[in-house]
N, C-alpha and C positions, 0 to 999 in steps of 0.2 A: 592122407588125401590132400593135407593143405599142401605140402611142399608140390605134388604136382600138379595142382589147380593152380602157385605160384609160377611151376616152370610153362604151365600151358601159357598163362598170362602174356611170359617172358617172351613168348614167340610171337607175340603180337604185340611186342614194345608196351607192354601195358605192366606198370607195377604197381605197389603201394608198401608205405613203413608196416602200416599196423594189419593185424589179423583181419580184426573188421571190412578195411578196405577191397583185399586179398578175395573176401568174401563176396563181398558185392560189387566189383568188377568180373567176377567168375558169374555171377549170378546176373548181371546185363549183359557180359559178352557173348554167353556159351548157355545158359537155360533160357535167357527170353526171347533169344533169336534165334531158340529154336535148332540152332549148333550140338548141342545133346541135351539130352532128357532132362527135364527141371528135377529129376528124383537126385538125381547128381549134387545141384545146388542143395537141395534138401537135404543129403545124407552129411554132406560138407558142414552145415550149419548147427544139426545133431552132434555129429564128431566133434564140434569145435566145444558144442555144449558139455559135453560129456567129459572132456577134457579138462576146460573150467572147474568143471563141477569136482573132477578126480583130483586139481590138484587144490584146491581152495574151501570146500565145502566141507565144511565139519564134521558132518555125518553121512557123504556120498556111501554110496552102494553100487557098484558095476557089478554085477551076475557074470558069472562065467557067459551065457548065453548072451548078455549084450555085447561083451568082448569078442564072439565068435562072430556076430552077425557084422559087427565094425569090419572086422576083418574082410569076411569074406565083401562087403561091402567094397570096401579099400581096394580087395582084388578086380575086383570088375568097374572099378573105378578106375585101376590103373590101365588095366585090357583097353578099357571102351576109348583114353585119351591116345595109347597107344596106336591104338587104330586111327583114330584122330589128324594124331602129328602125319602119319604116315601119307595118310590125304592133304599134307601140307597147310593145315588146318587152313 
């Protein structure tokens, strides 16, 4: 999800170095204006958690169950920008 919340960015001259930024330039361009659904910036900010957490946390635990729902998350994250671009965002 972050790489294509970076390339949605990228269509609107918009970048940043660090993840964090990535994050919240996706979360004022595209969930507060209302551009698409804030569960987006949401699920974006969980993933990035989750990630963190999987590669740095000493004791992380990812369930097969939260690894499917990423997914299918990831999937309809990529559909809904697809659709998106397509509108020339």
């Amino acid at each position: 999800m972050f790489y294509v919340a970076e390339a949605l960015l990228h269509e609107k001259d918009l970048r940043s170095r660090k993840h964090s930024g990535v994050i919240a330039l996706f979360g004022e361009t595209f969930a507060k204006t209302g551009a698409m659904d804030a569960k987006f910036h949401r699920w974006l900010l969980d993933a990035f958690d989750k990630r963190i957490l999987a590669d740095y946390g000493v004791e992380a635990v990812l369930t097969r169950e939260d690894s499917a729902q990423m997914i299918a998350q990831a999937r309809e994250f990529l559909d809904t920008v697809r659709r998106l671009l397509e509108r020339k965002v």
